[in-house]
C-alpha positions in Angstrom: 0.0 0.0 0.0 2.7 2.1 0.6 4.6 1.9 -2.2 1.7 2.6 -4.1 1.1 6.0 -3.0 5.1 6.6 -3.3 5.0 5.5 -6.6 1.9 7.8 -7.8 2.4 10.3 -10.4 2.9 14.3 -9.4 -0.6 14.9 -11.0 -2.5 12.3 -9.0 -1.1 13.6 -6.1 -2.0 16.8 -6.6 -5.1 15.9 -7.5 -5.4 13.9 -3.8 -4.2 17.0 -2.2 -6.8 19.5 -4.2 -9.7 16.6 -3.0 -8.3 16.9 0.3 -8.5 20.6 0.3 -12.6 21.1 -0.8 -13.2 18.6 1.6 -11.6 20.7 4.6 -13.5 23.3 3.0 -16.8 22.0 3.3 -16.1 20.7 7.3 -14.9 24.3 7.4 -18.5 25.7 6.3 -20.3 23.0 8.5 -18.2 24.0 11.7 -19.1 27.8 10.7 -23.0 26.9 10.4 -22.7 25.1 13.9 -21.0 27.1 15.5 -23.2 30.2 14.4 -25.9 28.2 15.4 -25.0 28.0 18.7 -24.9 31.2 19.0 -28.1 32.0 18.6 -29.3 29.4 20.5 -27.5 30.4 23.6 -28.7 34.3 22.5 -32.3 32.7 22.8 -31.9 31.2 25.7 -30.5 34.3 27.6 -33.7 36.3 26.4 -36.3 33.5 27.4 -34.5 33.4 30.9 -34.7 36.9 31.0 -38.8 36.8 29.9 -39.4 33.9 32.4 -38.3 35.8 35.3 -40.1 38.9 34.3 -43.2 36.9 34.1 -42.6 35.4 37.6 -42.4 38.7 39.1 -45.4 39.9 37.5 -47.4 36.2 38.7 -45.9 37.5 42.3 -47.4 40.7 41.9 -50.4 39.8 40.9 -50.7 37.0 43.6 -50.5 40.1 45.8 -52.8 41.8 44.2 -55.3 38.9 44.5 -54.8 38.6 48.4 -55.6 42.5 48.5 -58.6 42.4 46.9 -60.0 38.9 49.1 -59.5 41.1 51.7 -60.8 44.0 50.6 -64.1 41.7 49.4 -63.8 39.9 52.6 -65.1 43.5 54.7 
């Protein structure tokens, strides 16, 4: 096997190489896509943390709001 690749013309292994290259290429752009992708995930994540504890403090308040007015009723 390996005197088969010593023994391959300059062309052909040129040829390997250039293969070699587009195909680092294309794992390049895949990484890229990922990794961008990740980073919006993690973006969306932040802002939904963000919302969620707005919206508890707003149940809280209202919870408060609801004990007022039973006791307000309550008189």
């Amino acid at each position: 096997m390996a005197e088969e690749i010593i023994n391959l013309a300059p062309d052909t292994i040129a040829d390997l190489i250039t293969q070699l290259g587009s195909i680092g290429k294309w794992i390049q752009a895949v990484g890229i896509v990922v990794i961008l992708w990740l980073i919006f995930e993690i973006i969306i994540l932040i802002n939904n943390r963000i919302r969620r504890k707005q919206l508890y403090k707003i149940e809280e308040q209202l919870k408060g709001i609801e004990k007022k007015l039973d006791k307000v009723l309550k008189r």
